[in-house]
C-alpha positions in Angstrom: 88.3 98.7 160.2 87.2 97.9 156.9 83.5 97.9 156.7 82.8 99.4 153.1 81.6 96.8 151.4 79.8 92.7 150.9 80.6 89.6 149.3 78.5 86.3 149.4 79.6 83.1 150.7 78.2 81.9 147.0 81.0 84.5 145.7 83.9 83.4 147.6 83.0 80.0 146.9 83.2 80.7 143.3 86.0 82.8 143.4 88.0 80.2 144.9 87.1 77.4 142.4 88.0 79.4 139.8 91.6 79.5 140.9 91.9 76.0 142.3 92.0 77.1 145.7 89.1 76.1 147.7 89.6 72.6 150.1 86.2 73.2 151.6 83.7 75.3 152.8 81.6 74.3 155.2 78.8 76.8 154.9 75.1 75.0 154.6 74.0 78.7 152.9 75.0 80.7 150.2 73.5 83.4 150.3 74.9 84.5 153.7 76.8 87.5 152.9 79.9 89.4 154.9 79.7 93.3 155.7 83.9 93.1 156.7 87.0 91.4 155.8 89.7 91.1 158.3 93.3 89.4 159.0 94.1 90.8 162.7 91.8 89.8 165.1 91.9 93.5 167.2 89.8 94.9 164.1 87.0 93.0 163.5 83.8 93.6 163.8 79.8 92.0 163.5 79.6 90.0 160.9 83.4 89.6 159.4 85.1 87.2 157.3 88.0 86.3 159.4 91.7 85.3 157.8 94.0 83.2 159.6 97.6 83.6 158.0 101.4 83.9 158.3 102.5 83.4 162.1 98.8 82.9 163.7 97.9 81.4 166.8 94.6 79.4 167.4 93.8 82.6 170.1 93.7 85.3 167.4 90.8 83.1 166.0 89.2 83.4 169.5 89.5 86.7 169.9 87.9 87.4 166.5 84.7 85.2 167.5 84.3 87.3 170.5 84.7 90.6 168.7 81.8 89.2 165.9 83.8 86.7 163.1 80.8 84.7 161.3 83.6 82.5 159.2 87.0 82.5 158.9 89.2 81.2 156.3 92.7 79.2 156.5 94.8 76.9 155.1 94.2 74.0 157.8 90.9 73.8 160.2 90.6 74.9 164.0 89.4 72.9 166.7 88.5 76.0 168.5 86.3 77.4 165.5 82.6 77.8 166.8 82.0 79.3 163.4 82.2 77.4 159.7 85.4 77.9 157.4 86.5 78.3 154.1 89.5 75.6 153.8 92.7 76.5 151.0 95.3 75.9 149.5 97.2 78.9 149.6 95.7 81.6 152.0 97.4 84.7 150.7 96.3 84.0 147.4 92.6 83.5 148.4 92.9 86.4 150.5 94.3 88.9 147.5 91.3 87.6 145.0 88.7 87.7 148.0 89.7 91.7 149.0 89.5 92.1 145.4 85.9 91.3 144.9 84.8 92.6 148.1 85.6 96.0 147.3 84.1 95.6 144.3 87.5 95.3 142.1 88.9 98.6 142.5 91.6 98.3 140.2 89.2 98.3 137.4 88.6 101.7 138.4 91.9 102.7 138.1 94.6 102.7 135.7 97.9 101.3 137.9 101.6 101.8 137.0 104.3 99.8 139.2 107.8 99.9 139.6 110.0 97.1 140.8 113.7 97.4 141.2 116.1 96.5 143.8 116.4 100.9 143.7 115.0 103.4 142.2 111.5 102.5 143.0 110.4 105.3 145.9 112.2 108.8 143.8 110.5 106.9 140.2 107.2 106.8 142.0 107.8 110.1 143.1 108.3 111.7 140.4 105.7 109.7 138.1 102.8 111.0 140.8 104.3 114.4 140.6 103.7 114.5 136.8 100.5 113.2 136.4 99.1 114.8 139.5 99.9 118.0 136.8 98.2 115.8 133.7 95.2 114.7 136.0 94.6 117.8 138.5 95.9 116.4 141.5 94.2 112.7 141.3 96.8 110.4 141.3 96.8 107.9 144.2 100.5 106.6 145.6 101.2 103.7 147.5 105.1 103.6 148.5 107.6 102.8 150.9 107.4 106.2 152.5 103.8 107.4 152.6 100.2 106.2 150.7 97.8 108.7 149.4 94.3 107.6 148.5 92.9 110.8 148.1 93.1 114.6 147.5 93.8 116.1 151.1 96.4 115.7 153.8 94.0 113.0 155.8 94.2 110.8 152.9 98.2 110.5 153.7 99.6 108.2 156.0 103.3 106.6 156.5 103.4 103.0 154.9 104.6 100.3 157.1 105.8 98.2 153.7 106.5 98.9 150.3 104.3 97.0 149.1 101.3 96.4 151.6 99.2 93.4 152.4 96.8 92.5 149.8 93.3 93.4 151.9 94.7 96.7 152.9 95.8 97.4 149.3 92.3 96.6 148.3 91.1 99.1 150.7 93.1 101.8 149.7 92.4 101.2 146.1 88.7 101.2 147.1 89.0 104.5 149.2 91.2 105.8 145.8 88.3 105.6 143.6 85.7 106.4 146.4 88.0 109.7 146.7 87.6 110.7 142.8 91.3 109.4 141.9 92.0 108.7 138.6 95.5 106.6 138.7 97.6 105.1 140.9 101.5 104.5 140.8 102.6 102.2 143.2 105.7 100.4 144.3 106.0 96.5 143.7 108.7 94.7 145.9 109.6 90.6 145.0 108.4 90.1 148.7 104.7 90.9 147.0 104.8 88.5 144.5 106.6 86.2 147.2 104.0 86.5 149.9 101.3 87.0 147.0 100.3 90.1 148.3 99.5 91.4 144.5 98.0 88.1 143.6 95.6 88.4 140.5 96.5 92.6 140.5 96.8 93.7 136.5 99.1 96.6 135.8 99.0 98.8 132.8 102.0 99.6 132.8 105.0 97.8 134.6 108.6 99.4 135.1 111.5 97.0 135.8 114.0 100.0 137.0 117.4 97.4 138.2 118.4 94.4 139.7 121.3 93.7 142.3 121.7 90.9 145.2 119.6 92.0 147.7 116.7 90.5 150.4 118.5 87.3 150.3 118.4 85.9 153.5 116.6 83.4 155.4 113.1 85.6 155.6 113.5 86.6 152.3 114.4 84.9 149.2 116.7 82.0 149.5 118.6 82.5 146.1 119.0 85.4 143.6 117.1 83.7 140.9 114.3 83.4 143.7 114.8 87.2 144.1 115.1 88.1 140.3 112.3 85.3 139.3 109.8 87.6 141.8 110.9 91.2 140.7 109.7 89.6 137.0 106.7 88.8 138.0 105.8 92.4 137.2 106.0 92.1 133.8 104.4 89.3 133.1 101.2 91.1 134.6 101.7 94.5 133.2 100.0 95.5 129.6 103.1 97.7 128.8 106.7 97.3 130.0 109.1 99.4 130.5 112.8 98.4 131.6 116.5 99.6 131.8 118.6 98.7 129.2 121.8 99.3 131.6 121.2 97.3 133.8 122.3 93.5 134.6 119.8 90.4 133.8 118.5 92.4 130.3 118.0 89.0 128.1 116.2 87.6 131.2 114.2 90.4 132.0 113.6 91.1 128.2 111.9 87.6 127.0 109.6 87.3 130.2 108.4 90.7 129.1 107.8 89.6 125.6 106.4 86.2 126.8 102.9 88.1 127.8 103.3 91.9 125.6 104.1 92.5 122.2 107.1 94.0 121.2 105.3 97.2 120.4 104.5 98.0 124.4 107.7 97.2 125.2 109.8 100.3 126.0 113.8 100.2 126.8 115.3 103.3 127.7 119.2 103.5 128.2 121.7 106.3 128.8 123.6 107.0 125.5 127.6 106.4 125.1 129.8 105.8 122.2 129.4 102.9 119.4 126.9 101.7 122.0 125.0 97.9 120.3 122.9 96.5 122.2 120.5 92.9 121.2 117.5 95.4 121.8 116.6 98.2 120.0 116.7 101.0 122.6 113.8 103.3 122.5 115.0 105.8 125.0 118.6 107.5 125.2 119.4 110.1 127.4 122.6 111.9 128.8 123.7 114.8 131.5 123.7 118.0 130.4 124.2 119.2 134.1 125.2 117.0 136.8 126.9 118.4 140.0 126.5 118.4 143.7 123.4 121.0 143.7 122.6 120.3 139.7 120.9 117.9 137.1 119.7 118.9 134.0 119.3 115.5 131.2 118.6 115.6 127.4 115.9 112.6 126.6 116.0 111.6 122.8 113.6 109.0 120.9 115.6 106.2 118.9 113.0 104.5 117.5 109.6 105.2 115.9 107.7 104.1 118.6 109.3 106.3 121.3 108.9 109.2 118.7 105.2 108.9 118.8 105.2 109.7 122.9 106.7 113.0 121.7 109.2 113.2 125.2 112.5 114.6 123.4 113.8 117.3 125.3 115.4 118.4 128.4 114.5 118.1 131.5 115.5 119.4 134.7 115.7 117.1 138.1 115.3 118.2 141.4 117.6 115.8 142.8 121.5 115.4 142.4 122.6 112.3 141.5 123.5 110.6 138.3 121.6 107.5 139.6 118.5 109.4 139.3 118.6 110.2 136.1 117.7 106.8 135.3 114.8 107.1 137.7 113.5 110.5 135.7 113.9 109.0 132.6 111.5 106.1 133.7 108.9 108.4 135.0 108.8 110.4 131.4 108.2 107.7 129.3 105.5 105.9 131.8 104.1 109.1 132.5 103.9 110.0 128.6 102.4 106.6 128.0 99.3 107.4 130.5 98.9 110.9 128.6 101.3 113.5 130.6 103.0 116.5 127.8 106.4 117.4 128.0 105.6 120.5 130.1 104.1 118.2 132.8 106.6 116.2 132.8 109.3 119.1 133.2 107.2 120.2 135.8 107.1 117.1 137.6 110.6 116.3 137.3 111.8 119.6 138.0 109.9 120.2 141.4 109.9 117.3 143.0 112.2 115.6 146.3 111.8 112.7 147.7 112.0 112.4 152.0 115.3 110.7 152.9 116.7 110.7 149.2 119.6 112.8 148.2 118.4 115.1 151.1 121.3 118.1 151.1 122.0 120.0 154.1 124.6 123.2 153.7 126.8 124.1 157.3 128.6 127.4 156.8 131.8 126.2 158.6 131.5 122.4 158.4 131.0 119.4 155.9 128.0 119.2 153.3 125.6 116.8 155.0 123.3 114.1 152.3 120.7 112.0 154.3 119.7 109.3 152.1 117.8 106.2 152.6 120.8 103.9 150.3 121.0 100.6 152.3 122.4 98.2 149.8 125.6 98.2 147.4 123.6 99.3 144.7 122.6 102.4 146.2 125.4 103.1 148.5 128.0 102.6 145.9 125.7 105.3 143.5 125.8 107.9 146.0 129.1 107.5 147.0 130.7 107.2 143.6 128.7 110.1 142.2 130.0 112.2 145.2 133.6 110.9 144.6 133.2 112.0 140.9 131.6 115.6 141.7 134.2 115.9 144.3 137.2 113.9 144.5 139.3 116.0 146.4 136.6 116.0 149.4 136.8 113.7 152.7 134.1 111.4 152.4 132.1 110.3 155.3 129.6 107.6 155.4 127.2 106.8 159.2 125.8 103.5 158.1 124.4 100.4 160.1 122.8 97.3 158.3 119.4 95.5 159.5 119.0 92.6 161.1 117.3 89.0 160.9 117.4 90.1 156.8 119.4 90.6 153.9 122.7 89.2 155.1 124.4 90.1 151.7 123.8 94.1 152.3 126.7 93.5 154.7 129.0 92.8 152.1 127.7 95.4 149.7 127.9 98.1 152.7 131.1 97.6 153.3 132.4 97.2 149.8 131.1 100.6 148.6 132.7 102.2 151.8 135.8 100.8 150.8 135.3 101.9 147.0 134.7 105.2 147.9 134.8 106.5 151.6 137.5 108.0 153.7 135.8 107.7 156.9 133.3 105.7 158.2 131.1 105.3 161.3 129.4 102.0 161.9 126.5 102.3 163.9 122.9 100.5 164.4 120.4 100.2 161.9 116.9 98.1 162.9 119.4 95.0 164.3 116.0 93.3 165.2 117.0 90.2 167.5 120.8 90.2 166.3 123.6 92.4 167.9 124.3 95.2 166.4 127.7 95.6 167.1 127.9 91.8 165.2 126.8 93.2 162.4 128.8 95.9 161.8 132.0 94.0 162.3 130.6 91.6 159.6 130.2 95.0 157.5 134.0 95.8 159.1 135.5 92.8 157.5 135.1 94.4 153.7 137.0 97.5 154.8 140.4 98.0 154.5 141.3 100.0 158.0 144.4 101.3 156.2 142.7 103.1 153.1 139.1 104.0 155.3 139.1 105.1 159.4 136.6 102.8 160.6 134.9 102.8 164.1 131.9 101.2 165.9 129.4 104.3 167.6 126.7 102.0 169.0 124.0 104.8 169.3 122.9 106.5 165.9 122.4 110.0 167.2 125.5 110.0 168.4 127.9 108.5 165.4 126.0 111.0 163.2 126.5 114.0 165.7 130.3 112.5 166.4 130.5 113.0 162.4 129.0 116.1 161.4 130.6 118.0 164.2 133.4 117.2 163.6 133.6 117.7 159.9 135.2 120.0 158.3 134.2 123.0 155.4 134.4 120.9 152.1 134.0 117.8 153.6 131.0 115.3 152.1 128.7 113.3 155.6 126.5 110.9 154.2 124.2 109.7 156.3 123.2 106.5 155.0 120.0 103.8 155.8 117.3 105.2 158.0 116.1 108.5 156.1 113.0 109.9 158.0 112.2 106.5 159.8 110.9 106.7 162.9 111.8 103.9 164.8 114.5 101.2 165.3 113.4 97.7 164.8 114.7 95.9 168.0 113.9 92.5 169.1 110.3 92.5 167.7 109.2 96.5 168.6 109.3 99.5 167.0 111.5 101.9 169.4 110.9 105.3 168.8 113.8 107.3 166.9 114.0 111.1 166.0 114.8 109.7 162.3 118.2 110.4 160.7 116.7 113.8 158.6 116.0 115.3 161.8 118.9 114.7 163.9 120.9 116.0 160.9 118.5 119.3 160.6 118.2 120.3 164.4 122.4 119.6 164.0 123.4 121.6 161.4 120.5 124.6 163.4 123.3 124.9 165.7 126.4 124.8 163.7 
């Protein structure tokens, strides 16, 4: 429920002209004013604004007169509406700008960092909170793909449902934020959100474009990568400072649609350093490993250009996470968190205390395999796991429990099975939120990039079991990774959430009784 706050039918009117958006209203006053905003019917109360969008049924309006709707708003009008409507043209747009202003524009309040990147985004986030939590005594509000915190104390956390939420519930926790006494928030930006407009009219002040690789390309996600890239850019155009990756893929893209909206001089590139390296871009940032094992990561930061030397970041850092992929992700969080006012020692600190659930999670048997639980569910991030194990270790027999999802991201299967092929010795195929597809379908559609004669492969079709099957039976010095679910909860099958003891835990209780 989201009574906190009012807004005029005179103001929505308003706000709607503004941004072309208004069909009709068909309100006689307008001065009538709303005490609630609302988009599921089960939650309204006296005297809401009621919105009817993405899959809705003339009954959900129903049951939102009963429960006390005074107006609702949608992109076509209802026969069943006893009470007047706002007509539009885009309802997730109107929506986003109508959340805004009845919570009084809470991002005004507070100063917002995002990250977009097809991975990377969760550990960056992460990591950025944990510095400036040290810069701003514990007042940094999160909202990511594993939990949102509005506030100071453990009932201001709860799990997210997506990474980027709907645009009245991001509102509200942005309100509750600043009603809480936070100062900043750093949040996680997926292309769905500019896709579904869930971020519509949100300002950032500073934007991080982490990577790009094929990904949520499917028929309820983006229908081409330039759909997908075009999205994840969206960022930057709406960010005051941007900062991006200068390895990765797409950088002249990425590069003049930052420069379309910021000047050059709150543009920040940050690249990992290697030999008679020349680049179109001056790079602001370059870093390297100065320790990078299994259990290990220690990086060297250095300012290349006049402008990063004024952020005063040059040093080393340790990470709490292994991984060489993360590195990346640290190096992103310095310079953002520098820019917003964090010192080296906070961000040393930060960086150096700080894990992420389901990422590069390490669990030690005495007489068994090294077990990692990680939330890697794409090539991209499959393929950086894998490879940096394969470098760390390459004598090791590397095992990979992996499923793909369903109804989404067809070209994951692909990319799954490519990195196991890259980099695996063993690998058990398993189910991963198949939602209304078979799950056994899938993975022989991830089977098909595996060569059986370089990588075992075999089809477990219960998760608990293919990850017992392969950490019992591994042996010392062999590497299980335990790819795709993390600390999730549930399976997503055939429209529910069915309960699961979450891949961390199965793993922990397992290796309790090795």
């Amino acid at each position: 429920m989201h009574k906190l706050a009012q807004i005029t039918v005179a103001e929505v009117v308003l706000l709607l002209k503004e941004h072309n958006l208004l069909i009709e209203s068909q309100f006689s006053s307008s001065t009538h004013h709303f005490d609630q905003i609302a988009y599921n019917s089960k939650l309204v109360v006296d005297n809401c604004l009621f919105f009817c969008k993405g899959n809705f049924k003339p009954a959900y309006l129903d049951d939102a007169q009963t429960h006390g709707a005074t107006a609702y708003m949608s992109e076509k009008a209802y026969s069943n509406a006893k009470i007047p409507g706002f007509i539009v043209k885009n309802i997730q747009k109107a929506m986003s700008l109508v959340s805004a202003a009845f919570f009084g524009f809470p991002q005004d309040k507070l100063p917002t960092i995002a990250y977009t990147g097809t991975k990377g985004k969760t550990t960056s986030a992460y990591f950025t909170k944990a510095i400036l939590d040290q810069t701003y005594d514990r007042k940094v509000a999160l909202s990511s793909t594993i939990n949102t915190v509005v506030g100071p104390t453990s009932k201001d956390v709860v799990k997210s449902n997506l990474t980027t939420p709907e645009s009245l519930d991001l509102f509200t926790n942005m309100h509750k934020a600043v009603e809480n006494g936070m100062s900043h928030l750093v949040m996680e930006v997926s292309s769905q959100a500019y896709k579904k407009n869930r971020v519509y009219g949100l300002h950032y002040d500073v934007g991080v474009f982490l990577n790009i690789s094929p990904d949520h390309i499917g028929r309820n996600e983006h229908p081409t990568f330039a759909d997908y890239l075009h999205c994840k850019e969206q960022l930057l155009v709406n960010s005051d400072a941007c900062v991006f990756n200068a390895d990765g893929t797409h950088l002249t893209d990425i590069y003049y649609t930052a420069k379309a909206t910021t000047q050059p001089e709150n543009i920040y590139i940050y690249g990992r350093q290697r030999e008679g390296q020349e680049t179109e871009y001056p790079i602001d940032f370059l870093y390297h490993s100065i320790e990078d094992s299994l259990t290990e990561n220690e990086i060297q930061i250095t300012a290349n250009t006049e402008k990063a030397k004024k952020l005063h970041i040059d040093g080393a850092y340790h990470i709490a996470i292994p991984g060489d992929y993360n590195e990346g992700n640290a190096v992103a969080a310095a310079i953002t968190s520098a820019l917003m006012g964090a010192k080296p020692s906070e961000i040393e600190y930060g960086l150096s205390n700080t894990t992420v659930p389901g990422r590069m999670e390490i669990y030690q048997t005495k007489d068994h395999g090294t077990i990692y639980v990680d939330y890697a569910h794409n090539y991209g991030s499959l393929h950086s796991v894998l490879d940096f194990l394969k470098s760390q270790a390459p004598k090791s027999k590397v095992t990979v429990i992996t499923g793909s999802t369903g109804d989404k991201g067809i070209d994951r299967r692909e990319g799954l099975g490519k990195a196991i092929n890259e980099s695996a010795d063993q690998a058990y195929l398993t189910t991963d939120d198949p939602a209304t597809e078979d799950p056994k379908k899938i993975a022989e559609e991830i089977a098909q990039h595996i060569d059986p004669t370089q990588v075992a492969t075999s089809y477990i079709a219960d998760r608990k079991q293919a990850i017992t099957k392969a950490v019992t039976e591994s042996k010392k010095g062999d590497l299980v990774v335990v790819a795709g679910k993390g600390h999730d909860e549930y399976q997503k099958i055939n429209g529910k959430n069915v309960p699961y003891e979450g891949d961390a835990a199965i793993v922990k209780n397992l290796v309790k009784g090795l």
